[in-house]
N, C-alpha and C positions, 0 to 999 in steps of 0.2 A: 328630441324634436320639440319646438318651440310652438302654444298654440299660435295659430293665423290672427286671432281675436285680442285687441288689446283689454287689457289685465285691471288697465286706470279706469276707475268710475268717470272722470272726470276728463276722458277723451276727446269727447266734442266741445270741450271749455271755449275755443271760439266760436262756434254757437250760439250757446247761451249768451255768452258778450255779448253778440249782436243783439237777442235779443233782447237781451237788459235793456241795450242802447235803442233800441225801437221805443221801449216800454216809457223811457225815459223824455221823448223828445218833445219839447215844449206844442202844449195845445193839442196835438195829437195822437202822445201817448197814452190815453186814456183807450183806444180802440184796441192797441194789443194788449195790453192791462187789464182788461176785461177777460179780453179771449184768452188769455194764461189764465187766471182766476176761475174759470167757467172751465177751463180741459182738466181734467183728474190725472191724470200723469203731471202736473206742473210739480218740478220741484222745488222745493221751501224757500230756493235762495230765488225763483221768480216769482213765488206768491208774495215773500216778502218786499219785492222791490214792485212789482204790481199794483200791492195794497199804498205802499207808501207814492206814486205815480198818480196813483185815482185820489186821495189824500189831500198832494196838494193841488189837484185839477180842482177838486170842489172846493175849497178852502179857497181860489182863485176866483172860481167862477163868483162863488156866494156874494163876492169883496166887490167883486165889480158888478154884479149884479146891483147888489145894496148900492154902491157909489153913483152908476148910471141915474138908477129912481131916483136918488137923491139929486143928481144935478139936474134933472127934470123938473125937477118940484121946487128948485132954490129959488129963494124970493129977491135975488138979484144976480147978476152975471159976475160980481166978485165971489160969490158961493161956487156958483156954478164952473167957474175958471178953477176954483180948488178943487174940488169936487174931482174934476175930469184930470186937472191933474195928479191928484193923487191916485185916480185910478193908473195911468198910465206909468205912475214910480211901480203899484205893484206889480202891473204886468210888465215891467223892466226886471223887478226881483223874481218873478217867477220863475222869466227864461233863463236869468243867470242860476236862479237855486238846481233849476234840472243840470244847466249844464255845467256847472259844478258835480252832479249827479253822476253825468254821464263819464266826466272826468275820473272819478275815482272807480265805474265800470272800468275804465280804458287803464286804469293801474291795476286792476286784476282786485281790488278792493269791494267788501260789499256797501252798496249804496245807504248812507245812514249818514240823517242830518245829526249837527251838535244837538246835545239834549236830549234826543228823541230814544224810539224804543231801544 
């Protein structure tokens, strides 16, 4: 007699995807990223993608934060034109770097930029 109970740790693997792919989604992934982070049962494959989600939220925020003041304070509107645009390249590379992210979630791969950890 067979148990009723599957035997694979890794049962509910669509799931977690999902959740990965919550964790992942530009701008707003920092709210389930947190709350994985903050539950004690998370396990290691969403802290790790959690920690890397909060990562580059602030590394994003910091850039445009910095860029904004700076095109406020530019001493001509040729500053200021660059200024805001170059804000607007990163928050173009941001959404593509998550959903690049989210991509390699959705091939069953763990999320991990070149380089990194």
């Amino acid at each position: 007699m067979k148990p009723s109970f599957p035997l694979d740790p890794w049962a509910e693997r669509p799931l977690i995807k999902l959740q990965l792919w919550f964790t992942l989604i530009p701008f707003l992934g920092p709210l389930p990223a947190l709350w994985w982070l903050w539950q004690p049962q998370t396990s290691p494959q969403q802290r790790q993608t959690s920690r890397l989600a909060l990562r580059l939220f602030l590394i994003w925020l910091g850039a445009i934060a910095t860029l904004s003041l700076g095109a406020t304070q530019a001493p001509d509107q040729v500053w200021q034109f660059r200024l805001l645009f170059l804000e607007g390249t990163l928050s173009s590379i941001y959404v593509l770097t998550c959903v690049g992210l989210m991509f390699q979630v959705w091939r069953g791969k763990t999320p991990r930029l070149p380089g990194g950890e």
